[in-house]
N, C-alpha and C positions, 0 to 999 in steps of 0.2 A: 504493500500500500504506500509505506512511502518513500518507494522505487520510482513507483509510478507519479506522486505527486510531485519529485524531483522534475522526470523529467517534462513534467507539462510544463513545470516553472519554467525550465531550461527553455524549451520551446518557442512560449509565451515572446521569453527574452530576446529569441533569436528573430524573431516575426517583429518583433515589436524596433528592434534596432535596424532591420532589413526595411521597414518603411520610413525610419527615421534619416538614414544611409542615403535610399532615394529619395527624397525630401530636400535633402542637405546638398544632393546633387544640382536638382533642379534650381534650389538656388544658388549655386554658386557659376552653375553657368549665365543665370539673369546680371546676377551683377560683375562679372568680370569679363562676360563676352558683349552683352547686353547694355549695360547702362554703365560700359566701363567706370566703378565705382573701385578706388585705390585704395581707400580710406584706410580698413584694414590691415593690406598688407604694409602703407606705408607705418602705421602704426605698429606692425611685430617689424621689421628693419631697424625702426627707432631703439628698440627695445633692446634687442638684440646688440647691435652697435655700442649701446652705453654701456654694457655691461659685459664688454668682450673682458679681457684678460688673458697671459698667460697659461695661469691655470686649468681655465673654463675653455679655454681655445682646446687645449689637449683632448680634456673629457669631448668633445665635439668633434674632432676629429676620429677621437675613439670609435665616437659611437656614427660617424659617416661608416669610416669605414666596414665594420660592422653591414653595414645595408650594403654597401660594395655587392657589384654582381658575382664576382669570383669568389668570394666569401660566403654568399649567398647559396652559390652552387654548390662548396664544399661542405657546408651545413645542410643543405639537401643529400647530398650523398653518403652521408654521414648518418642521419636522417633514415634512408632508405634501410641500409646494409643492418643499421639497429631491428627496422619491423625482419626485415629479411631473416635476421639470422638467428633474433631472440623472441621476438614475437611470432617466428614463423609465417607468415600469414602475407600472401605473392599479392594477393588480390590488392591487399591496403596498401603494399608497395608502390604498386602502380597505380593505384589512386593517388597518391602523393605526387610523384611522376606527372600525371598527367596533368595533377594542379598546378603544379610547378612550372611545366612549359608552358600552359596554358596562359597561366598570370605572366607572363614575359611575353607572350606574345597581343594578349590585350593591351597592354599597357603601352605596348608601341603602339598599336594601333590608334588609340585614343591621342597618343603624342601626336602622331599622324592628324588626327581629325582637328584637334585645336589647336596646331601649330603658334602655342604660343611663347612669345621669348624669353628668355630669361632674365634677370635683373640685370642691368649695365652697372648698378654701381653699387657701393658698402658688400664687396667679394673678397674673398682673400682664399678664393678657393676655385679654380678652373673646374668649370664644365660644359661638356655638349651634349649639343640634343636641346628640342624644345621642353618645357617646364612645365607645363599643366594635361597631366596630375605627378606629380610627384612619383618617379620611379625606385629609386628607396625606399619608399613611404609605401608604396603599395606593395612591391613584393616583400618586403619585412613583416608586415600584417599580415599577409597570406600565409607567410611561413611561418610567423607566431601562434594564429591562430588554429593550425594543424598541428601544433605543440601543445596550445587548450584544450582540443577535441583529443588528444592523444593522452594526455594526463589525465581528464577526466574520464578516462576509460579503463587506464592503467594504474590509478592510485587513489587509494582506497582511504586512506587519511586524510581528513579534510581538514586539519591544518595544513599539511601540507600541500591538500588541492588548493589550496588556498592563497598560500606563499607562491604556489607557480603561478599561478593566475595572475596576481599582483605585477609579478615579473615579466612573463608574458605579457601582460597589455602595456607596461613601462617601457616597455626594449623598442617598440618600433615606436610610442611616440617621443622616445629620446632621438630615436635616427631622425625621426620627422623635425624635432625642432632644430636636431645640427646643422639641418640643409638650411634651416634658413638664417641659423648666426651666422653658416659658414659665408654667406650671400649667393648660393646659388638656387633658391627656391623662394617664393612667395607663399607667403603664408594659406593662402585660399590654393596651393599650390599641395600643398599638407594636406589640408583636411580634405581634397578629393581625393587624394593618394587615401586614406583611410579610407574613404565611402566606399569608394571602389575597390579597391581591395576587400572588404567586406563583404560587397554585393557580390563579389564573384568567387570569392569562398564559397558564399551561403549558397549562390546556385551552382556551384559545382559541385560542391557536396554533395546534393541531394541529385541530380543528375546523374552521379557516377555513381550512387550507391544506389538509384533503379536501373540502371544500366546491368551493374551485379548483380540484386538480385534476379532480372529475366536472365541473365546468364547460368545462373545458379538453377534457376528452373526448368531451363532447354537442356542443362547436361542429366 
């Protein structure tokens, strides 16, 4: 019984942030592609800029890197060979797999579709490619949030589902705000790299886990 009223909660949560997700989307294309509104992002530049430092340069560097594609990958392979070889279990493998390339190839996509530029100034951090949605930002939530879905399956302690969860949702919106002390991201540049990242967890998830199951049914 309260297996089950877990997971309706979960549920609830998940449905409930997937409208919020696309909500958040439709606005932020109104005002950035729309009524080119800066307001925002010039306000997180502002912020970010006073309060660079030494110190805090490092931790933000850290934590770009971190969302790095190559690092990314290695974490997914790392990732995989884990369900592979201790979890046994091929299927979730390549579920993961599939999310993986998936979210890198969305996310060009989308780079593609709103080709927009990146900041000209307050950088101290080279990058290419257009900037909305945030390419770090999105694939690091993808991959955090397959580390949620993955703990809360695997660990049975709920402090300690608890402490990962925390950490998990911290990890990519540290990478998200590094991009933008580092000056190569706008702020409204972040939070579509989450939404979307989110939306396309949520429906890939649930896609590839009916795709398994009729797989599961025709064998």
């Amino acid at each position: 019984m309260q297996q089950n009223r877990n997971f309706i909660r979960i549920d609830l949560i998940t449905k409930l942030l997937l409208v919020l997700a696309s909500l958040c989307i439709l606005f932020l294309v109104k005002i950035v592609f729309v009524d080119n509104n800066e307001s925002w992002d010039n306000y997180f530049v502002s912020f970010a800029v006073r309060h660079r430092g030494d110190s805090l340069s490092s931790l933000m560097f850290f934590f770009t890197r971190l969302g790095d594609h190559d690092i990314m990958i290695g974490l997914y392979v790392l990732l995989t060979l884990f369900i592979l070889f201790y979890i046994k279990d091929r299927l979730l493998a390549s579920k993961i797999v599939i999310i993986a390339l998936s979210t890198v190839g969305l996310m060009h996509l989308l780079k593609l579709l709103f080709k927009r530029a990146r900041p000209l100034s307050e950088f101290i951090l080279d990058a290419a490619g257009y900037s909305f949605p945030s390419g770090h930002t999105m694939n690091s939530l993808v991959f955090f949030c397959v580390l949620i879905f993955l703990s809360n399956r695997l660990i049975k302690n709920k402090r300690l589902k608890s402490l990962f969860l925390v950490l998990f949702i911290s990890a990519p919106l540290m990478i998200g705000f590094s991009r933008i002390y580092l000056g190569v991201h706008f702020f409204t540049d972040i939070l579509a790299g989450v939404c979307f990242g989110y939306i396309w967890f949520y429906i890939s998830n649930i896609l590839l886990d009916k795709y398994l199951i009729i797989k599961k049914l025709n064998n």
